[in-house]
N, C-alpha and C positions, 0 to 999 in steps of 0.2 A: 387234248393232245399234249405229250408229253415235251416242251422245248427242248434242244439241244443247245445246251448256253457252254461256255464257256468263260473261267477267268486266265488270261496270256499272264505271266510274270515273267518280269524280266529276272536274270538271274543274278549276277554280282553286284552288290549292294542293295537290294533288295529283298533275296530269300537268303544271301549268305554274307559276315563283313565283306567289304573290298579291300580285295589284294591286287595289284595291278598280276595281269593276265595269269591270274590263277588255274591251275590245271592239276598238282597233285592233293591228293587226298587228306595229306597231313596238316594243309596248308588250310584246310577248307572248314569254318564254324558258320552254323547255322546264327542268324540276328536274333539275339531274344523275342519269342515270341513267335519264329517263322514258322517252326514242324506244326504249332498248333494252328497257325492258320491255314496250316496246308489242310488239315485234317479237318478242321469249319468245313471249306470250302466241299471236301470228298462230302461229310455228310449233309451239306445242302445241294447234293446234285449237278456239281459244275464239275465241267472238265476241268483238269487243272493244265495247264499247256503252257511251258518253260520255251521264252523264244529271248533266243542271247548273241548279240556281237560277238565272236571269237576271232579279231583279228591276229590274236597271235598265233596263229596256223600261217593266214598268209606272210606276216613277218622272222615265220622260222622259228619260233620259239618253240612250238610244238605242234603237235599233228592233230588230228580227228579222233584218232585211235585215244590219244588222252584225256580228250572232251569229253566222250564217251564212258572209259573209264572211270573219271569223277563222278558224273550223273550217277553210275551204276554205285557209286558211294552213295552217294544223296541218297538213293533208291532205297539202302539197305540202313541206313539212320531214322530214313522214315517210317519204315516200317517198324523201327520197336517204337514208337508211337500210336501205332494204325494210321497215319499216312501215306498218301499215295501220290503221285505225279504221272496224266495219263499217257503225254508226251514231252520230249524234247527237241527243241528244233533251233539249231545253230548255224549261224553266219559266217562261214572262214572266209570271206574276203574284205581287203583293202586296197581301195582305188591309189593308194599310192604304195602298197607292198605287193605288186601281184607282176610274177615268172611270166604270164600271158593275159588273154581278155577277158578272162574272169572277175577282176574286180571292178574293170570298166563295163562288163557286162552286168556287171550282178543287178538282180532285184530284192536280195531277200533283205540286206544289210539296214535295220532302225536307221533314220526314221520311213524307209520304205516299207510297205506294208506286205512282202514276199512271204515272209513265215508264217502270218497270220492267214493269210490268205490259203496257203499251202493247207496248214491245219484247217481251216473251214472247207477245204473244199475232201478233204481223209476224214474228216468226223462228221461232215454237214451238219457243220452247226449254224447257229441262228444267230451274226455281228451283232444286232444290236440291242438283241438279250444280253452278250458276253462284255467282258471290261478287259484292260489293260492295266496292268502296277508297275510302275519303273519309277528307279528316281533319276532318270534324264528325259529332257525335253526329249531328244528322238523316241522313248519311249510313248513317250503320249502320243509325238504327231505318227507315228507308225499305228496305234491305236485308233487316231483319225481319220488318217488316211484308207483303215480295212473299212469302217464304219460302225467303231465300236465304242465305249464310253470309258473315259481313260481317268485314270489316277494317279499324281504323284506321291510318291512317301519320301520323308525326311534322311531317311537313312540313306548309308553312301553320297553320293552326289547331289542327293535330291535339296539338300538346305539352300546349296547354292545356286540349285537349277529354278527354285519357286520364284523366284523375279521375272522369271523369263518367259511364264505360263501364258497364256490365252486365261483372261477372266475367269471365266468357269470353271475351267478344271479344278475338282477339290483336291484338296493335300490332306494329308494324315500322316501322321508321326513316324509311323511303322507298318510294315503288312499284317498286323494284325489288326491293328484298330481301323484299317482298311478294311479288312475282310469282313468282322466285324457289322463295321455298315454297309456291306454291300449286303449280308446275309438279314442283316436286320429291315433292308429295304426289299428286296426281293421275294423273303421267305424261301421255307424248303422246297424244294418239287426234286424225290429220288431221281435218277439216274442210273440204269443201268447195263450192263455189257461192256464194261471197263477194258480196256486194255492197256499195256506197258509196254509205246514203245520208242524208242530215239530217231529221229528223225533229222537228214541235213536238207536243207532246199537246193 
C-alpha cells in the first residue's frame, strides 16, 4: 500500500532568503539549492506542503491576495526547473495585531499545529511518514506537536535557533542537504494524483 507522506516547509528562510514580511515578487530569491530540493522531494513521492506565519496581514502590511500572489511566483520559478509545490497554507494572524478574535482564537499559527493538521486531514496523509523543515524552533514544535518528524536548517534563523532544540532534532545546513537525507533514508515510493493548490486555515 502506497503511503501518503508528506514533507511541511516552512517558507521564509527556509525555501527562500529572509526578508522580513516579504510579499512581492521582486523581492523574493530562492536559497541556493532550494528549487532542487523541491524537485528531490516531487520525485521521491512526497507532498511538498508550504505551511508559513504571515503575520503581516494581521499588522496591515498586506493582505491574502499578496501571499497568494507570491506563491503563484514561486509556482511559476519552479517549474522551469520541473518542480512542484502541492499546497500552500498560511497563518494571517497575530495575538497582538488582530481588529477582532481571530488572533486570540487562532489554531493554525507555528508552533501550533492547525496547518499541518489542516493539510493531513485534505490529503490524508500519514504524520509520521511526513517531516517538517523550518529554521525556527516554532517550526519544529508545530511539527511535534502534528506528530511528525522535524528538522531544523541553518539558513534564515535557524543558526540561532539550534541552541534552543530538543536533543534530537537533526539540523542540516540548508533544505537541500535536508532533503537529501531524508530521501536517502526513506527511499522513493512514486506518488500520484498531484494537485496545486493554496490553501488559508
Amino acid at each position: 500500500m502506497t503511503i501518503n507522506r508528506a514533507v511541511f516547509l516552512d517558507r521564509d528562510g527556509t525555501i527562500n532568503v529572509e526578508r522580513e514580511f516579504l510579499h512581492r515578487p521582486e523581492e523574493f530569491r530562492f536559497i541556493p539549492g532550494a528549487v532542487q530540493a523541491v524537485r528531490l522531494l516531487n520525485e521521491a513521492g512526497f507532498r511538498v506542503i508550504v505551511v508559513s506565519n504571515q503575520s503581516g496581514i494581521a499588522r496591515g502590511f498586506f493582505d491574502g491576495a499578496a501571499v497568494i500572489r507570491l506563491h503563484r511566483y514561486m509556482d511559476s520559478e519552479l517549474a522551469r526547473s520541473g518542480a512542484s509545490i502541492d499546497a500552500y497554507y498560511f497563518c494571517p494572524h497575530h495575538p497582538e495585531y488582530s481588529s477582532d478574535d481571530d488572533g486570540k482564537k487562532c489554531r493554525c499559527r507555528k508552533p501550533l499545529p492547525g496547518m499541518l493538521l489542516k493539510a493531513t486531514a485534505e490529503f490524508s496523509l500519514d504524520l509520521p511518514a511526513s517531516f517538517i523543515i523550518g529554521d525556527k524552533l516554532a517550526d519544529v514544535q508545530a511539527g511535534l506537536n502534528a506528530g511528525c518528524r522535524a528538522i531544523l536548517v541553518r539558513t534564515g534563523y535557524g543558526a540561532g535557533e539550534e541552541s534552543r532544540l530538543p536533543a534530537d532534532i537533526p539540523v542540516y545546513d540548508d533544505l537541500l542537504t535536508a532533503v537529501r537525507a531524508i530521501v536517502e533514508e526513506t527511499g522513493n515510493q512514486a506518488e500520484g494524483g498531484r494537485e496545486l493548490i493554496d490553501l488559508q486555515p
